[in-house]
C-alpha positions as CSV (number, residue, x, y, z in Angstrom):
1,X,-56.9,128.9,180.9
2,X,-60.8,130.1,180.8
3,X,-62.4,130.9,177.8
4,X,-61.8,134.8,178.5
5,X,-58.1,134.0,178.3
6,X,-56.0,137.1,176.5
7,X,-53.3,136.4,174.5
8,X,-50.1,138.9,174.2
9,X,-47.0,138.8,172.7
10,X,-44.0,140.6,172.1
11,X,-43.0,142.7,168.9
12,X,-41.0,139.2,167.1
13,X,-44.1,137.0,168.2
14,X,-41.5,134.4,170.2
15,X,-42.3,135.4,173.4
16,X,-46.1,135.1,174.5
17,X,-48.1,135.5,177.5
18,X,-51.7,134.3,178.0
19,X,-53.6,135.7,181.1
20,X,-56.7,133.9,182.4
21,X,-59.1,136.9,182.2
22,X,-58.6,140.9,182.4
23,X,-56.9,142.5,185.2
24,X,-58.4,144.7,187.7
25,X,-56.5,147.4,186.8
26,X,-53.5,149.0,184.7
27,X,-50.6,150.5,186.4
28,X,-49.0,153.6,185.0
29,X,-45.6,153.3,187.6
30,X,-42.9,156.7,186.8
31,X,-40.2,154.6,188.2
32,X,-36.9,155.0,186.0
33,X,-37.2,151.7,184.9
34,X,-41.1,151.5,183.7
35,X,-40.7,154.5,182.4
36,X,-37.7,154.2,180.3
37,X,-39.2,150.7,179.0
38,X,-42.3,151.7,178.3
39,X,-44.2,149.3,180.8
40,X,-47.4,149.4,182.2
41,X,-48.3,146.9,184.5
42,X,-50.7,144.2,184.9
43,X,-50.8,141.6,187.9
44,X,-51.8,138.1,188.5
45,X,-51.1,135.0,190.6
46,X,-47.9,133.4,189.1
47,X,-49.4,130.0,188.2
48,X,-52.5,131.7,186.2
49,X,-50.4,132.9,183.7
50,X,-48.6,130.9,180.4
51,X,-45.3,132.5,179.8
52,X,-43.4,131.1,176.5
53,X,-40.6,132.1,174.9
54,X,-36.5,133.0,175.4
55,X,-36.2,135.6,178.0
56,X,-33.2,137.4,179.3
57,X,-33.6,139.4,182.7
58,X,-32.5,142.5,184.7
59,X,-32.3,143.4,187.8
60,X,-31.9,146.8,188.9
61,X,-28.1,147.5,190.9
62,X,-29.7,150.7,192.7
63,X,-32.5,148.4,194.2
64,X,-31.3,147.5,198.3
65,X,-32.5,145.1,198.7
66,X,-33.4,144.2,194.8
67,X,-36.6,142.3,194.8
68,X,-37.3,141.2,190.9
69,X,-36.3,140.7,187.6
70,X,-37.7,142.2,184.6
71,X,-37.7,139.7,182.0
72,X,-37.3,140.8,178.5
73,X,-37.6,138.6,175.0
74,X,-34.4,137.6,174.3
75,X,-34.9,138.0,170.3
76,X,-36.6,141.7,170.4
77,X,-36.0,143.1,173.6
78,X,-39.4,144.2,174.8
79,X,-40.1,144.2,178.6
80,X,-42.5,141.3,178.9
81,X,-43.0,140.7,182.6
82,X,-41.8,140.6,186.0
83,X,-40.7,137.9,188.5
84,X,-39.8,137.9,191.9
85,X,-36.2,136.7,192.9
86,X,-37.6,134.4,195.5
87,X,-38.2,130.7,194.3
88,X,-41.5,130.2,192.5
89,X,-44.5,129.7,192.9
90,X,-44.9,133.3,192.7
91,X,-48.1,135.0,194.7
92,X,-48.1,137.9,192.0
93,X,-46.2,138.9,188.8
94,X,-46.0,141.7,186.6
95,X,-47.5,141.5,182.8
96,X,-46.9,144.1,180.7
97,X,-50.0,145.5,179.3
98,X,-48.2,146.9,175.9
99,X,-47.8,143.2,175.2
100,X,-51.7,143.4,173.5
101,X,-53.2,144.7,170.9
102,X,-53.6,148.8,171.3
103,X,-57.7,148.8,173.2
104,X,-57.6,145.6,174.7
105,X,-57.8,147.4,178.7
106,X,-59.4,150.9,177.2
107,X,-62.0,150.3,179.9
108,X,-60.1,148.7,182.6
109,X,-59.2,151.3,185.0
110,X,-55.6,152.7,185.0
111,X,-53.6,153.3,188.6
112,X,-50.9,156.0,188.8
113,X,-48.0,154.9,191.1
114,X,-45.6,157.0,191.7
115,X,-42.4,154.7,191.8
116,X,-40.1,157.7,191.8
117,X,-40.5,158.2,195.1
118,X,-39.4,155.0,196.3
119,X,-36.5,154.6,198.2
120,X,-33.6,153.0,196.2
C-alpha cells in the first residue's frame, strides 16, 4: 500500500480494510439492500485493497442472475464490502465508505444511483 493508504474498519475493530488512496467518487445506491444496510459505496481493483477479518456473506435471492456477495463482519455485523461470485482476482469491489472515520471523503464527490430501478 502507498503512503496515502486509508485505513477503515468496522464497528468491533476485527474486520479492517485498507485502500491504496481515495476513490474517485462515493456512491449513494437506493437499492433495498444499500439502503437498508446503510452502505455507500467505494470501488477499487480487487488486488489494491487489504481485507482482514471474519466475514460472513449474503447474496440476494431476488437477484436473476445474482452477481455478488455482500460481505459483512462476522462479530458486529456491519456491511464491509462487496465481492463478485466469479473466482478472484476481482476487476472491481465494493468498499463501504461508512467503514471510516465521519469526513474522511467530505470532498470526494458523491454519485446518486438509482438501484431501485433495476430489474430483479
Amino acid at each position: 500500500m502507498s503512503d496515502g493508504a486509508l485505513v477503515g474498519s468496522c464497528h468491533c475493530g476485527r474486520a479492517r480494510i485498507t485502500l491504496p488512496g481515495r476513490p474517485d467518487h462515493v456512491t449513494h445506491c437506493n437499492c433495498s439492500l444499500c439502503t437498508k444496510n446503510g452502505f455507500q459505496g467505494i470501488y477499487y481493483p480487487g488486488d489494491s485493497v487489504k481485507i482482514e477479518g471474519e466475514f460472513d456473506s449474503y447474496v440476494r435471492a431476488d437477484s436473476n442472475p445474482a452477481t455478488l456477495a455482500m460481505n459483512r463482519c462476522r462479530h458486529c455485523g456491519i456491511a464491509t464490502h462487496w465481492t463478485p461470485l466469479t473466482d478472484p482476482p476481482y476487476e472491481r469491489i465494493g468498499i463501504n465508505a461508512r467503514l471510516f472515520e465521519p469526513g474522511t471523503f467530505d470532498d470526494v464527490p458523491i454519485r446518486e444511483v438509482d438501484g431501485r430501478s433495476w430489474p430483479a
